[in-house]
ZAMARGU-4260 file (C-alpha; in steps of 0.2 Angstrom, whole numbers, plus 5000, padded with zeros to 4 digits):
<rodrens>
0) 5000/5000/5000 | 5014/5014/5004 | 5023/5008/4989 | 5006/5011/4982 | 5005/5029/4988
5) 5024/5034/4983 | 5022/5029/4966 | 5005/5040/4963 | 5016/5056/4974 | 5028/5052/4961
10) 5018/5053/4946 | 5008/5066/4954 | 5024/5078/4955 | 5032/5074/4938 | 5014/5078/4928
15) 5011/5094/4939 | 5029/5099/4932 | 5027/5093/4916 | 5011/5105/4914 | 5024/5121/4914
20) 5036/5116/4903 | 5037/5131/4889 | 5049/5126/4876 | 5046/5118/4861 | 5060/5104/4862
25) 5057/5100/4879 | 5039/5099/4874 | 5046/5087/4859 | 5058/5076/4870 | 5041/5074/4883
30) 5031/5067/4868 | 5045/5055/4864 | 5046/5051/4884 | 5025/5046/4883 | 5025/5037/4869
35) 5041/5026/4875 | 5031/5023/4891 | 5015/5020/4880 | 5025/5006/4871 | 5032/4998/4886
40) 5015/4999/4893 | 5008/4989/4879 | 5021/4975/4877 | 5021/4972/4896 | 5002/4969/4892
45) 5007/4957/4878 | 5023/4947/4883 | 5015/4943/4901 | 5030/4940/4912 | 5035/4936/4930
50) 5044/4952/4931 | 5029/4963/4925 | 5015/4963/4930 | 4996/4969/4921 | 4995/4982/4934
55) 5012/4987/4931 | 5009/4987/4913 | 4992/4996/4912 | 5000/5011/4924 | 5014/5013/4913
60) 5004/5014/4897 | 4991/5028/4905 | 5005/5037/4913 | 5013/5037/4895 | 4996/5042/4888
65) 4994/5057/4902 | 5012/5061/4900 | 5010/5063/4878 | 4995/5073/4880 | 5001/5086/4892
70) 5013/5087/4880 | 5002/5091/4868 | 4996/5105/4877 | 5005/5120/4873 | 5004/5137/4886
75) 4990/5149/4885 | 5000/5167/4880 | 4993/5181/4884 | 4992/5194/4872 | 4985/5209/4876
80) 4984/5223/4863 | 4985/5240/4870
</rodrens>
């Protein structure tokens, strides 16, 4: 159960950083980052193992999918014509 907890904190913190990222290559390398863990997510699904589990397999594959979306996103600017 704590290991539970520490690995939503963990996620939690990494997403809520990932919402403020303003440049476009680090917005790029983030895409790249949530499709990998989208992919691993997937084939862990696929090639059931000892050493991952589905649980494992489906967390990764949504945190991929949460991570390639806020991606996505890009910054509201705020232009303001005088």
């Amino acid at each position: 159960m704590f290991d539970s907890i520490m690995v939503i904190k963990a996620i939690w913190l990494f997403l809520s950083n990932l919402i403020c990222i303003d440049s476009l290559a680090l917005r790029e390398d983030s895409r790249k980052i949530g499709l990998g863990l989208i992919t691993a997510g997937l084939l862990g699904f696929v090639m059931q193992s000892d050493k991952v589990t589905s649980y494992e397999s489906a967390l990764l594959f949504f945190v991929g999918m949460i991570v390639w979306m806020l991606a996505l996103l890009q910054p509201s600017e705020n232009n303001t014509e005088d």
